[in-house]
DRENVONU-36192 format. One record per residue (C-alpha): z, y, x. Coordinates in Angstrom, 2 decimals. Example, Ala and Ser with C-alpha at 12.3 -4.5 7.8 and 13.67 -1.06 7.14 Angstrom:
<recs>
       Z       Y       X
    7.80   -4.50   12.30
    7.14   -1.06   13.67
</recs>
This chain:
<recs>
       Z       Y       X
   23.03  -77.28  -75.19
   26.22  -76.69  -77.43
   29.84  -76.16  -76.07
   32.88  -75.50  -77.89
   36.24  -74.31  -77.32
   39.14  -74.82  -79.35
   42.19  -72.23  -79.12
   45.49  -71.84  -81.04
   47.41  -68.39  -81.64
   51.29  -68.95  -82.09
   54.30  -66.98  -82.43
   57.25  -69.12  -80.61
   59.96  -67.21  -82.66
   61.65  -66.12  -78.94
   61.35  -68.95  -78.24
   64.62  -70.58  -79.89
   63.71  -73.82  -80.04
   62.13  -74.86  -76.87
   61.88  -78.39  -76.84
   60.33  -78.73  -80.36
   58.00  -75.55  -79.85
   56.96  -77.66  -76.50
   56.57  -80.91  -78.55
   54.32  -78.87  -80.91
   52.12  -77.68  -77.84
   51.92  -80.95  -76.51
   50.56  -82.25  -79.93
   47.58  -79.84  -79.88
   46.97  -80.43  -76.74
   46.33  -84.02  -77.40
   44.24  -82.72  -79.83
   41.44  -80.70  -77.98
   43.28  -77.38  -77.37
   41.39  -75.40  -74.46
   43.58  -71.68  -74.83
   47.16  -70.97  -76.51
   48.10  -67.09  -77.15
   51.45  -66.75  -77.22
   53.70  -64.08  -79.31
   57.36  -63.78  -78.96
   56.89  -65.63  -75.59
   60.72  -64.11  -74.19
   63.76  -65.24  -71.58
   66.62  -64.29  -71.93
   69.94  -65.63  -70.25
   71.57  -68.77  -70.92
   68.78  -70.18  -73.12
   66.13  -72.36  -72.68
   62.87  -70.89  -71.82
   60.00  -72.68  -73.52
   57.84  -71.21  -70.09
   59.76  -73.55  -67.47
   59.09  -76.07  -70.12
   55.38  -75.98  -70.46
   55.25  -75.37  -66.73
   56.55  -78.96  -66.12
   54.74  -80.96  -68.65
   51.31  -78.98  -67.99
   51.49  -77.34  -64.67
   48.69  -79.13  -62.67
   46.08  -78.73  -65.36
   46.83  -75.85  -67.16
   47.21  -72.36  -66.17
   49.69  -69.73  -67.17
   49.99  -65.99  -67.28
   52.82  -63.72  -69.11
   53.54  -60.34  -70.02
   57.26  -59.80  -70.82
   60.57  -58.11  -70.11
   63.24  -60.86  -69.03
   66.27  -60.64  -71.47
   64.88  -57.99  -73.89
   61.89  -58.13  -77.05
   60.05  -55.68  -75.13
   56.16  -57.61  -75.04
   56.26  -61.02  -74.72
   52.77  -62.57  -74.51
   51.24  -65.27  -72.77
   47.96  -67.09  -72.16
   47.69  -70.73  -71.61
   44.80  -72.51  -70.38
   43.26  -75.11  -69.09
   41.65  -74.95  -65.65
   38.58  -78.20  -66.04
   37.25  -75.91  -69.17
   37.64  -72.22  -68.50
   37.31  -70.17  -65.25
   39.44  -67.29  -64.75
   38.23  -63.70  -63.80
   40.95  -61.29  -64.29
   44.07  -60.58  -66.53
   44.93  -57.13  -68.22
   48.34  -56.64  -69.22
   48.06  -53.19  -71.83
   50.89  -51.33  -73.60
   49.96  -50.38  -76.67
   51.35  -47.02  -78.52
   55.44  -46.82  -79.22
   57.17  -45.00  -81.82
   59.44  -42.73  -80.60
   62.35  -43.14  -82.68
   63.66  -45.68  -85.39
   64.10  -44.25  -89.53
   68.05  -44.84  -90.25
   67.39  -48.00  -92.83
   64.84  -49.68  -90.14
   67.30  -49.01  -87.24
   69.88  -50.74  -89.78
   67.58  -53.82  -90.45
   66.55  -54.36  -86.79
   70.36  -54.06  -85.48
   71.55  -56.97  -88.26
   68.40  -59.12  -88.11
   67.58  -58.64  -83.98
   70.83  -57.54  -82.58
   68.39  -54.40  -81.19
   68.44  -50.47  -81.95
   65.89  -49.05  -80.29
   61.79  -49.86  -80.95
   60.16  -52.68  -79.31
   57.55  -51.87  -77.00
   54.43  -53.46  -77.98
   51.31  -55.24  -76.33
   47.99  -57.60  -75.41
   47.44  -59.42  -72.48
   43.47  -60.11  -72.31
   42.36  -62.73  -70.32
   38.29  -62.53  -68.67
   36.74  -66.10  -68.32
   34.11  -67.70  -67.15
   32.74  -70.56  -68.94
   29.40  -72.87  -68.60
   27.31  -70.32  -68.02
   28.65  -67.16  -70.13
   31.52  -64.85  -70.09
   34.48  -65.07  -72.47
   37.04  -62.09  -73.11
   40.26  -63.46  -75.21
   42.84  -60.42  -76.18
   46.47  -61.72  -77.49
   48.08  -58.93  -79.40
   51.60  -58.40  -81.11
   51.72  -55.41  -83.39
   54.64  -53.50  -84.53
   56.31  -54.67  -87.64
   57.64  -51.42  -88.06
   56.33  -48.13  -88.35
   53.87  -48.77  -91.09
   50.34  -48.61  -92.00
   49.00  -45.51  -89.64
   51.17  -46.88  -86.79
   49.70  -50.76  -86.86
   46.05  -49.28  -87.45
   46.29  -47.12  -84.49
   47.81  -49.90  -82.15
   44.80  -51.78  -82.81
   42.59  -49.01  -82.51
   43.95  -48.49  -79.11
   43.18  -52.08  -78.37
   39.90  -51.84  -79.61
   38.91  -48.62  -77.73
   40.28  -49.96  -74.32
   38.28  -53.37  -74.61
   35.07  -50.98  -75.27
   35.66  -49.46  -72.24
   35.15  -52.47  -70.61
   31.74  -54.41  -69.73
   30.23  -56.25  -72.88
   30.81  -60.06  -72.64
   29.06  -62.75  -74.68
   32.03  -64.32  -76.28
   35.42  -62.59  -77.59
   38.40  -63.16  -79.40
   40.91  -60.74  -80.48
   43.92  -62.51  -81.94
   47.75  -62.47  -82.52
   50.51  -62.00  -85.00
   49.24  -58.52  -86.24
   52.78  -58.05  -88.70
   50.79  -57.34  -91.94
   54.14  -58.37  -93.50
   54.16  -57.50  -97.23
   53.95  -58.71 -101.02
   50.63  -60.92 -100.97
   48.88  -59.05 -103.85
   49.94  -55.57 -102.23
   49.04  -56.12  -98.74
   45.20  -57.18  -99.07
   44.33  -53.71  -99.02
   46.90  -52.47  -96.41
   45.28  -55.32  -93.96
   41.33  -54.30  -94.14
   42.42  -50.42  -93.66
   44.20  -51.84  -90.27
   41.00  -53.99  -89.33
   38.66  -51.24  -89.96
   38.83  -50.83  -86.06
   36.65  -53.59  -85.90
   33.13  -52.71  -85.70
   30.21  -54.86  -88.01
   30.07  -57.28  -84.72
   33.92  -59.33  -85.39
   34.23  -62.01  -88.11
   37.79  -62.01  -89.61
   37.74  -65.93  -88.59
   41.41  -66.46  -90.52
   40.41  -64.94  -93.40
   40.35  -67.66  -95.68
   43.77  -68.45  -95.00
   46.26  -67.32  -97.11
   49.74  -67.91  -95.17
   50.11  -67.88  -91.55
   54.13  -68.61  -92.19
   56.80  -70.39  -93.51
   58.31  -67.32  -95.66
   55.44  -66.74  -96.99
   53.66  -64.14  -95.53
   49.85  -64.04  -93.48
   51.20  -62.40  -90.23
   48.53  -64.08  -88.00
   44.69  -63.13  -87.89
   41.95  -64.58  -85.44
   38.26  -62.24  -85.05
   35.76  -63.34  -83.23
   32.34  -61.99  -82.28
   29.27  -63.95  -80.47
   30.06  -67.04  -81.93
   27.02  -69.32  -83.50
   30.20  -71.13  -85.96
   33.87  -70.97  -86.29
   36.48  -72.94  -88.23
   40.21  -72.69  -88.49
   43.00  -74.04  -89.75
   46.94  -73.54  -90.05
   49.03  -76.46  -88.72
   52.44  -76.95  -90.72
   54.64  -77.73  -87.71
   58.23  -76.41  -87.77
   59.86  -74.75  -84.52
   59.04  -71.62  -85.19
   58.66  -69.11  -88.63
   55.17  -68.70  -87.73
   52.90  -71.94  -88.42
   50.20  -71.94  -85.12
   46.34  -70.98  -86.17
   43.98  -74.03  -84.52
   40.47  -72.34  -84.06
   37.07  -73.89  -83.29
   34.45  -71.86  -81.74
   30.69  -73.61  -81.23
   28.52  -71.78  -78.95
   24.49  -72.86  -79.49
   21.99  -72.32  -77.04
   24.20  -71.56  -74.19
   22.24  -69.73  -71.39
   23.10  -70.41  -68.03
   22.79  -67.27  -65.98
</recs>
């Protein structure tokens, strides 16, 4: 018996422009999408908020849970899914590790660029399903842009760690906009020291892609472990400055237990 499950990882941008970002969703949803993991997923006053949005169009199918801060960049993660394919068990909501304090020329660029002084607090909301007959752990992270190599490394380390804690499932994803932001032929090397947290078990499913974003940067990863194939491609819709990830995961042989 083979199943498969298709899932996208997106960055909404804040979520600035909710009616196309929605469009976008609706488009992959047409298309087979099972799960969405959601970065920048924020409200703030007087704008629209891309949540109410989805809500409406796929409220009695789909399911919905968030992790943010209303009217700050604190978080902002989400999990989308639909109920016919996957069963919900439980939802973590985890805070990963903050800087303490912001170097003068960062503080500088995040005040111009993002109107904010102080550092964002950072997460993953990991979502426990069932589904046919196994169990399937999905973890959507956002990793600090700032605070560089050691910092990002150890955020995912923490991630990593805390999901080991945890009872082994068959199937998981860890995946996200992990901010390897750099010069293409610098960062390479910057990227595999961060995913060295990943034990021999994870395939770096994105790897062959080369740009996850429209200025030019590979911001976006998708690993995977338990998985008898995987394929995945970039989808150049505009809404956002990220361009979503479209995954497909086979699973062979599924066991009923």
């Amino acid at each position: 018996m083979e199943q498969n499950l298709k899932l996208v990882t997106y960055n909404l941008r804040n979520g600035f422009n909710a009616k196309r970002l929605v469009n976008n969703v609706a488009k992959m949803v047409f298309h087979g999408a099972d799960l969405f993991c959601f970065q920048e997923f924020r409200k703030f006053n007087g704008r629209p908020f891309v949540g109410e949005e989805l809500q409406t169009i796929f409220g009695q199918k789909w399911e919905v849970e968030h992790f943010l801060k209303e009217d700050t960049h604190d978080l902002g993660l989400c999990v989308m899914w639909n109920k016919s394919k996957l069963n919900l068990m439980r939802v973590e909501k985890i805070t990963l590790p903050k800087i303490s304090s912001l170097k003068i020329a960062i503080k500088v660029l995040e005040k111009l660029f993002f109107a904010r002084k102080l550092p964002v607090q950072r997460g993953a909301i990991v979502a426990e399903f069932k589904m046919g007959g196994g169990l399937l752990r999905v973890a959507n992270v956002h990793l600090d842009w700032i605070g560089g190599l050691k910092h990002k490394a150890g955020q995912l380390q923490y991630l990593v760690d805390y999901l080991k804690n945890n009872p082994q499932f068959d199937y998981e994803i860890i995946c996200g906009d992990f901010n390897t932001v750099g010069p293409l032929g610098l960062v390479k090397k910057r990227r595999q020291k961060i995913f060295e947290a990943f034990d021999g078990d994870f395939v770096d499913v994105s790897s062959r892609l080369r740009l996850t974003t429209h200025n030019f940067q590979k911001l976006d990863h998708i690993f995977s472990r338990g998985f008898s194939r995987m394929a995945v491609k970039r989808l150049f819709l505009f809404g956002s400055d990220h361009m979503p990830l479209f995954a497909k995961f086979e699973l062979q042989n599924f066991i009923k237990k």
